[in-house]
C-alpha positions in Angstrom: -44.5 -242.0 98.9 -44.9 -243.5 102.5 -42.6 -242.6 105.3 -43.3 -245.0 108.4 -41.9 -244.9 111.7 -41.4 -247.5 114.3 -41.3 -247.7 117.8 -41.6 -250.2 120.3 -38.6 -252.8 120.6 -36.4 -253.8 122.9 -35.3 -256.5 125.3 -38.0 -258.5 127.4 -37.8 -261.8 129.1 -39.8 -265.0 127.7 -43.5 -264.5 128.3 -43.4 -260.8 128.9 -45.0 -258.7 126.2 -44.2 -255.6 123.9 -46.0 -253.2 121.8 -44.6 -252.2 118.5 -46.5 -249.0 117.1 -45.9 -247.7 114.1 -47.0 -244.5 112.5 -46.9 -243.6 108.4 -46.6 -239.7 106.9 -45.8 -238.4 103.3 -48.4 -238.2 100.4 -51.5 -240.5 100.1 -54.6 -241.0 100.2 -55.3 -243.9 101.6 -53.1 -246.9 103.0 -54.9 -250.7 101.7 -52.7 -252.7 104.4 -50.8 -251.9 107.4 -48.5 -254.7 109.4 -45.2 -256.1 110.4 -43.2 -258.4 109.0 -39.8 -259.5 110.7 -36.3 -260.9 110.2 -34.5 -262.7 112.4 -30.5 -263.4 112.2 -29.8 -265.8 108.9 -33.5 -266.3 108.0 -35.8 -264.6 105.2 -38.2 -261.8 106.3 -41.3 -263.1 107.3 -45.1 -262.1 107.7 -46.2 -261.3 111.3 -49.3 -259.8 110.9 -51.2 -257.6 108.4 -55.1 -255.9 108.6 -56.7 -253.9 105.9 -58.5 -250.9 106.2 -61.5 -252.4 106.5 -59.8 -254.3 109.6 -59.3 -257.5 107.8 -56.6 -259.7 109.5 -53.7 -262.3 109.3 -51.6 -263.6 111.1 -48.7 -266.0 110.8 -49.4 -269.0 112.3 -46.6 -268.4 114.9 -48.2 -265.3 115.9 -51.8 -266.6 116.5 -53.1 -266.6 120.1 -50.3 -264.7 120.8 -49.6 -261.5 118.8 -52.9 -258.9 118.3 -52.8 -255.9 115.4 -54.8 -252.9 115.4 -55.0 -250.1 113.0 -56.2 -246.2 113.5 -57.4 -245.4 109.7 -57.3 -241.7 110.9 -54.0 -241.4 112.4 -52.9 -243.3 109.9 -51.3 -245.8 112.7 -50.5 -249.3 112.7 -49.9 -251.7 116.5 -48.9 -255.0 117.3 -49.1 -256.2 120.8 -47.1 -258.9 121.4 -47.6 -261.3 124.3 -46.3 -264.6 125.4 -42.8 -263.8 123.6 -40.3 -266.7 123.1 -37.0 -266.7 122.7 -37.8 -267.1 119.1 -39.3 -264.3 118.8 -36.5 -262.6 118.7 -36.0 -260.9 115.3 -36.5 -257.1 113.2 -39.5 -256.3 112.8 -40.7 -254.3 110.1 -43.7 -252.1 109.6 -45.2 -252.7 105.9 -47.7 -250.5 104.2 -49.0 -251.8 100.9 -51.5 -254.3 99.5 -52.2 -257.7 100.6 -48.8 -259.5 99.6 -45.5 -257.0 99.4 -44.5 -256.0 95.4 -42.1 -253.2 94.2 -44.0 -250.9 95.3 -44.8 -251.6 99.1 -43.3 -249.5 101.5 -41.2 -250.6 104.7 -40.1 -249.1 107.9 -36.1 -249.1 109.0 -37.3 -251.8 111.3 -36.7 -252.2 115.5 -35.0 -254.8 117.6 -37.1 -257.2 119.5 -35.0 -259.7 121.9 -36.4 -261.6 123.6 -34.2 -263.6 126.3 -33.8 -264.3 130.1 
């Protein structure tokens, strides 16, 4: 089982930035994908960004140009920089650790607040 703990959110103005870091624990081996998914008031949770182990990327295409992940396989860390926020922006976001699309068996963070509004 994965534990994963986020850290990062909070309240920015449109066009600042924030970095969301998230770090996983428990038992395993080896993580296949690391990445953050969010949920914003009355909508479905969504796919921000993921990267494999092998570094492997994608991004929604809201977040292109504008949102960057990184992953440290040792530390066993997962970040999302996030620049040029909007106001729609503004959502949960959730750190995911799994495979390529989430099942039954992926593993989610409690989630943290990012607002984004002047």
């Amino acid at each position: 089982q994965v534990q994963l703990a986020e850290s990062g959110g909070g309240l920015v103005q449109p066009g600042g930035s924030l970095r969301l870091s998230c770090a996983a624990s428990g038992r395993f081996d080896s993580i296949n994908v690391m990445g953050w998914y969010r949920q914003a008031p009355g909508k479905e949770r969504e796919l921000v960004a993921i990267i494999t182990s092998a570094g492997t990327t994608n991004y929604a295409d809201s977040a292109k140009g504008r949102f960057t992940i990184s992953r440290d396989n040792a530390k066993n860390t997962v970040t999302l920089q996030l620049n040029s926020l909007k106001p729609e922006d503004t959502a949960v976001y959730y750190c995911y650790a799994g495979n390529w699309r989430p099942s039954i068996m992926s593993n989610w963070g409690k989630g943290t607040l990012v607002t984004v509004s002047s």
